[in-house]
Backbone as JSON, one array per atom type, in Angstrom:
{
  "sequence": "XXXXXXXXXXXXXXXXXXXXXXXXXXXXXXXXXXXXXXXXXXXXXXXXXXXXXXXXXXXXXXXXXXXXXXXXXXXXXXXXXXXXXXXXXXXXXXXXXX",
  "N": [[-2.97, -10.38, 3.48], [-6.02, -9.2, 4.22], [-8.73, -7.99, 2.92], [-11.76, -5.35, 3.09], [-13.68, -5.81, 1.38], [-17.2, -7.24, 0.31], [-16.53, -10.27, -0.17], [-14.38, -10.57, 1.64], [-11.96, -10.4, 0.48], [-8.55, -11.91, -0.06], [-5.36, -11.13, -0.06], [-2.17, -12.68, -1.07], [0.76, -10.75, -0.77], [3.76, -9.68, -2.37], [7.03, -8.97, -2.92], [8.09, -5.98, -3.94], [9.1, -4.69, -6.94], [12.66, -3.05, -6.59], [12.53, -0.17, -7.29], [9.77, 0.55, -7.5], [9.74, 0.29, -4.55], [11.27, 2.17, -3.22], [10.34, 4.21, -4.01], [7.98, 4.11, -2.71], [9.07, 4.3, 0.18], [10.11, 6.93, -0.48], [7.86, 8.72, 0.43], [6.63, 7.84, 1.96], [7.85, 9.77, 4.88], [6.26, 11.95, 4.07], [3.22, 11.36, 4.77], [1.78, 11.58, 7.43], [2.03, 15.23, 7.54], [0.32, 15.07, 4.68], [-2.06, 14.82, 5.19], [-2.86, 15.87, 7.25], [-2.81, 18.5, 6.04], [-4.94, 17.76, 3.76], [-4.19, 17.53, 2.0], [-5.18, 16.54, -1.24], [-4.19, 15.55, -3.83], [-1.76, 14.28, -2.88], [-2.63, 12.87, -1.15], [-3.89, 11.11, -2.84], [-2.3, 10.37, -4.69], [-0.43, 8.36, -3.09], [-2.65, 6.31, -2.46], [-2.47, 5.42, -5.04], [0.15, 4.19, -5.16], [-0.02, 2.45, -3.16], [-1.77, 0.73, -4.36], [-0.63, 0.06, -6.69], [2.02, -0.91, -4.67], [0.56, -3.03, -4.12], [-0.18, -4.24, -6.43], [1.92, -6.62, -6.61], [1.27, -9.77, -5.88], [0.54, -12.44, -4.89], [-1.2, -13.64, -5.94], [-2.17, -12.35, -8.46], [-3.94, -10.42, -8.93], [-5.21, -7.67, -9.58], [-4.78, -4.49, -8.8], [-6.12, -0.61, -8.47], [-6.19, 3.09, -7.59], [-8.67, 3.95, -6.96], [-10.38, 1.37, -6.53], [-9.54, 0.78, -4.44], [-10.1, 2.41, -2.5], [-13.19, 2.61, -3.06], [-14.14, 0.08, -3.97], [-12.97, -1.91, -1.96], [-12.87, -0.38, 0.32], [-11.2, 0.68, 1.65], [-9.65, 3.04, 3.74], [-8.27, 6.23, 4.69], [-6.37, 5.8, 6.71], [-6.34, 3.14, 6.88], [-4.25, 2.92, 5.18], [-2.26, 4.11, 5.97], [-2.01, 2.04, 7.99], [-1.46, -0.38, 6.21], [1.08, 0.47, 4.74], [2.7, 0.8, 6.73], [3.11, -1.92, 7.95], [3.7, -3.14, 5.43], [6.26, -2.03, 5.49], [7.52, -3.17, 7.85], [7.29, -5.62, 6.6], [9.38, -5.62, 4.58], [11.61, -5.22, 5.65], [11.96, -7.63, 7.23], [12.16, -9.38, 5.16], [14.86, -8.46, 4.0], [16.56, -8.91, 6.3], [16.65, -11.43, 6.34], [17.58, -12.18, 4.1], [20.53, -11.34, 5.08]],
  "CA": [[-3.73, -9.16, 3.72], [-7.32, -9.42, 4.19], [-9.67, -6.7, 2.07], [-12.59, -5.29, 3.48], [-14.56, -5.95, 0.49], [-18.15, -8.1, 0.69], [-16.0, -11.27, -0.3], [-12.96, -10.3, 2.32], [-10.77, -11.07, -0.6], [-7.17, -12.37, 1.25], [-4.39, -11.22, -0.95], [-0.53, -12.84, -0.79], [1.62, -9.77, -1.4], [5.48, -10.45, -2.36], [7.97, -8.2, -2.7], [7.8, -5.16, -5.28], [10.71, -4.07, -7.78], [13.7, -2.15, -5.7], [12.69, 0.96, -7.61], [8.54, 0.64, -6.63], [10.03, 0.17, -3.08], [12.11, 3.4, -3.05], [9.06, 5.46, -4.39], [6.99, 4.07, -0.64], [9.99, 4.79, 1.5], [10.51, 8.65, -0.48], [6.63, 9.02, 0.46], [6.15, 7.66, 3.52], [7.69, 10.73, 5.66], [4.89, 13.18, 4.16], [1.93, 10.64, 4.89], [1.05, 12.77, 8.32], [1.6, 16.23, 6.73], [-0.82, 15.67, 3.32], [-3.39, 14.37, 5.82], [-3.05, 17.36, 8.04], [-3.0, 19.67, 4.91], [-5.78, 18.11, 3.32], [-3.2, 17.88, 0.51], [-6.26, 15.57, -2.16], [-2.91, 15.3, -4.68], [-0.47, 13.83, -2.45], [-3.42, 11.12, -0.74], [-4.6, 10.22, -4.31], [-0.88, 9.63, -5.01], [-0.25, 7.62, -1.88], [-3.45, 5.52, -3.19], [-1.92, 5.02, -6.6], [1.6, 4.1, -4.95], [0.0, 1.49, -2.59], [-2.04, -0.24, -5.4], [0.77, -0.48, -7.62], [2.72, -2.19, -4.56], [-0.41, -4.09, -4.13], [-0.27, -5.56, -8.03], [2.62, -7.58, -6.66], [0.8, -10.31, -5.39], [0.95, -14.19, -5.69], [-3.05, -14.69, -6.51], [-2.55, -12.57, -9.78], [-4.84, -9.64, -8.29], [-4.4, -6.45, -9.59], [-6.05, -3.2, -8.09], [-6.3, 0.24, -9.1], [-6.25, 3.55, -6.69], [-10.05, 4.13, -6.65], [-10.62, 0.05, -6.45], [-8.81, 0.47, -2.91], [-11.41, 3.1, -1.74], [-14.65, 1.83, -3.45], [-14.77, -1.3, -3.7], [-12.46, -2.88, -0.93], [-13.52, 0.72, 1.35], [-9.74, 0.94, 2.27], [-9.61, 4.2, 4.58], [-6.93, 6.79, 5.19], [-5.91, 4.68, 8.14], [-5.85, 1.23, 6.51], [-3.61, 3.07, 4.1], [-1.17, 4.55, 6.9], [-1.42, 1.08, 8.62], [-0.78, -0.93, 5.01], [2.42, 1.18, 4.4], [3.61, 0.53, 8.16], [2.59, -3.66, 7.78], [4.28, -3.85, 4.36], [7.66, -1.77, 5.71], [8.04, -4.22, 8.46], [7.52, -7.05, 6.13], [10.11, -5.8, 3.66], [12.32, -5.12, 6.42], [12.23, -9.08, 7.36], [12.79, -9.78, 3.79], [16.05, -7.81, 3.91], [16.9, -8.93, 7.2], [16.34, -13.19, 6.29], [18.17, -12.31, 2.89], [21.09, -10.81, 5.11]],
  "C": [[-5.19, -9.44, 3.41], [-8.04, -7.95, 4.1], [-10.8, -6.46, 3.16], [-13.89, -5.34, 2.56], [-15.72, -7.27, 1.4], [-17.29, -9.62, 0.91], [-14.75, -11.54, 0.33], [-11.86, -10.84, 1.63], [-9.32, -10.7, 0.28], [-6.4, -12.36, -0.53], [-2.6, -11.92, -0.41], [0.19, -11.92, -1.3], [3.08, -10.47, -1.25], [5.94, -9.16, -2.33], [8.01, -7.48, -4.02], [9.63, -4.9, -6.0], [11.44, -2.57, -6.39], [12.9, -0.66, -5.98], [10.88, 1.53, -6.84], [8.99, 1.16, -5.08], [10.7, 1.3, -2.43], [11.34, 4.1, -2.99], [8.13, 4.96, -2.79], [8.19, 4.56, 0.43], [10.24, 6.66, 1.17], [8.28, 9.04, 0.06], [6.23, 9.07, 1.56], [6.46, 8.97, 4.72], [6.74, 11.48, 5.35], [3.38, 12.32, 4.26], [1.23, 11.86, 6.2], [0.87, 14.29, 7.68], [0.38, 16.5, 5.91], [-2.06, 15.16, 4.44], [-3.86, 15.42, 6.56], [-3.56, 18.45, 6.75], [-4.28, 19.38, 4.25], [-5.45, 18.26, 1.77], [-4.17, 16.57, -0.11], [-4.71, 14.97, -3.21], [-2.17, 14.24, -3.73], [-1.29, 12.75, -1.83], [-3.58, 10.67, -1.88], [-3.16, 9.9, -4.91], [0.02, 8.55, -4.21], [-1.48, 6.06, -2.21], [-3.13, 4.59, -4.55], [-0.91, 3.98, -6.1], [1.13, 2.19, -4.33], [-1.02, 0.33, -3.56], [-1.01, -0.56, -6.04], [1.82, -1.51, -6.3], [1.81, -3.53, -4.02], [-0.72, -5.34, -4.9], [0.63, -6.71, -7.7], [2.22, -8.49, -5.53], [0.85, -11.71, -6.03], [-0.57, -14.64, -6.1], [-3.16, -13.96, -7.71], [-4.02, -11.3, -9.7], [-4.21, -8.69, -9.0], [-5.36, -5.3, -9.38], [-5.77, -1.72, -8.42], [-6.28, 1.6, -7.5], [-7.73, 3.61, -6.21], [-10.62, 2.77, -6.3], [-10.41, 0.02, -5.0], [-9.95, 1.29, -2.41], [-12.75, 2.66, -2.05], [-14.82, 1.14, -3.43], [-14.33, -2.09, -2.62], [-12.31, -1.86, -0.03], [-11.87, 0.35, 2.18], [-9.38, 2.6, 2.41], [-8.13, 4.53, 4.15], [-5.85, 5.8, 5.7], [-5.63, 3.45, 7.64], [-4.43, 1.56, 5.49], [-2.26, 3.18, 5.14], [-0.98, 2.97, 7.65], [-0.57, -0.27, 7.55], [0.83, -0.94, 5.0], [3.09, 0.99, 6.05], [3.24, -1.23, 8.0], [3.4, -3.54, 6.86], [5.95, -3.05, 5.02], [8.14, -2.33, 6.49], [8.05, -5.69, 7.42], [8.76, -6.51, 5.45], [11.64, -5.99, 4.51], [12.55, -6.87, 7.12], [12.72, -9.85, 6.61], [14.09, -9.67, 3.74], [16.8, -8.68, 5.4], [17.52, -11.2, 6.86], [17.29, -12.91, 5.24], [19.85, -12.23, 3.99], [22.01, -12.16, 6.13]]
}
């Protein structure tokens, strides 16, 4: 995954704990809704969710919710495309394990 920060910092993400991974799949159906609504709670918790499965990374990176918007200027949209990019990867994971 390549940042949009000055230094396009390129992270290796792995694979988060089962239970992390449950909390993005119970989330992911209300991503359109809080965006429509305007719901500030439920994006700034969607922010939180995707840093935390961000920390699991092989360079040892760890990022914060406000770190994702300020400093590496990671949009709505990069967030909605993130969370669709990492559910096909996990979904390959599962699939290669199977």
């Amino acid at each position: 995954l390549k940042l949009k920060d000055a230094e396009q910092t390129v992270v290796n993400l792995s694979a988060p704990s089962v239970g992390l991974f449950d909390r993005l799949l119970a989330i992911t159906p209300g991503l359109d809704a809080a965006v429509k609504e305007k719901n500030g709670k439920t994006i700034r918790a969607v922010y939180e969710l995707v840093a935390e499965v961000m920390n699991f990374n092989e360079d040892g990176f760890t990022f914060t919710a406000d770190e994702l918007r300020d400093k590496y200027h990671m949009t709505l949209l990069d967030v909605f495309k993130f969370v669709a990019g990492y559910m096909e990867f996990m979904k390959e994971i599962q699939e290669a394990k199977n």
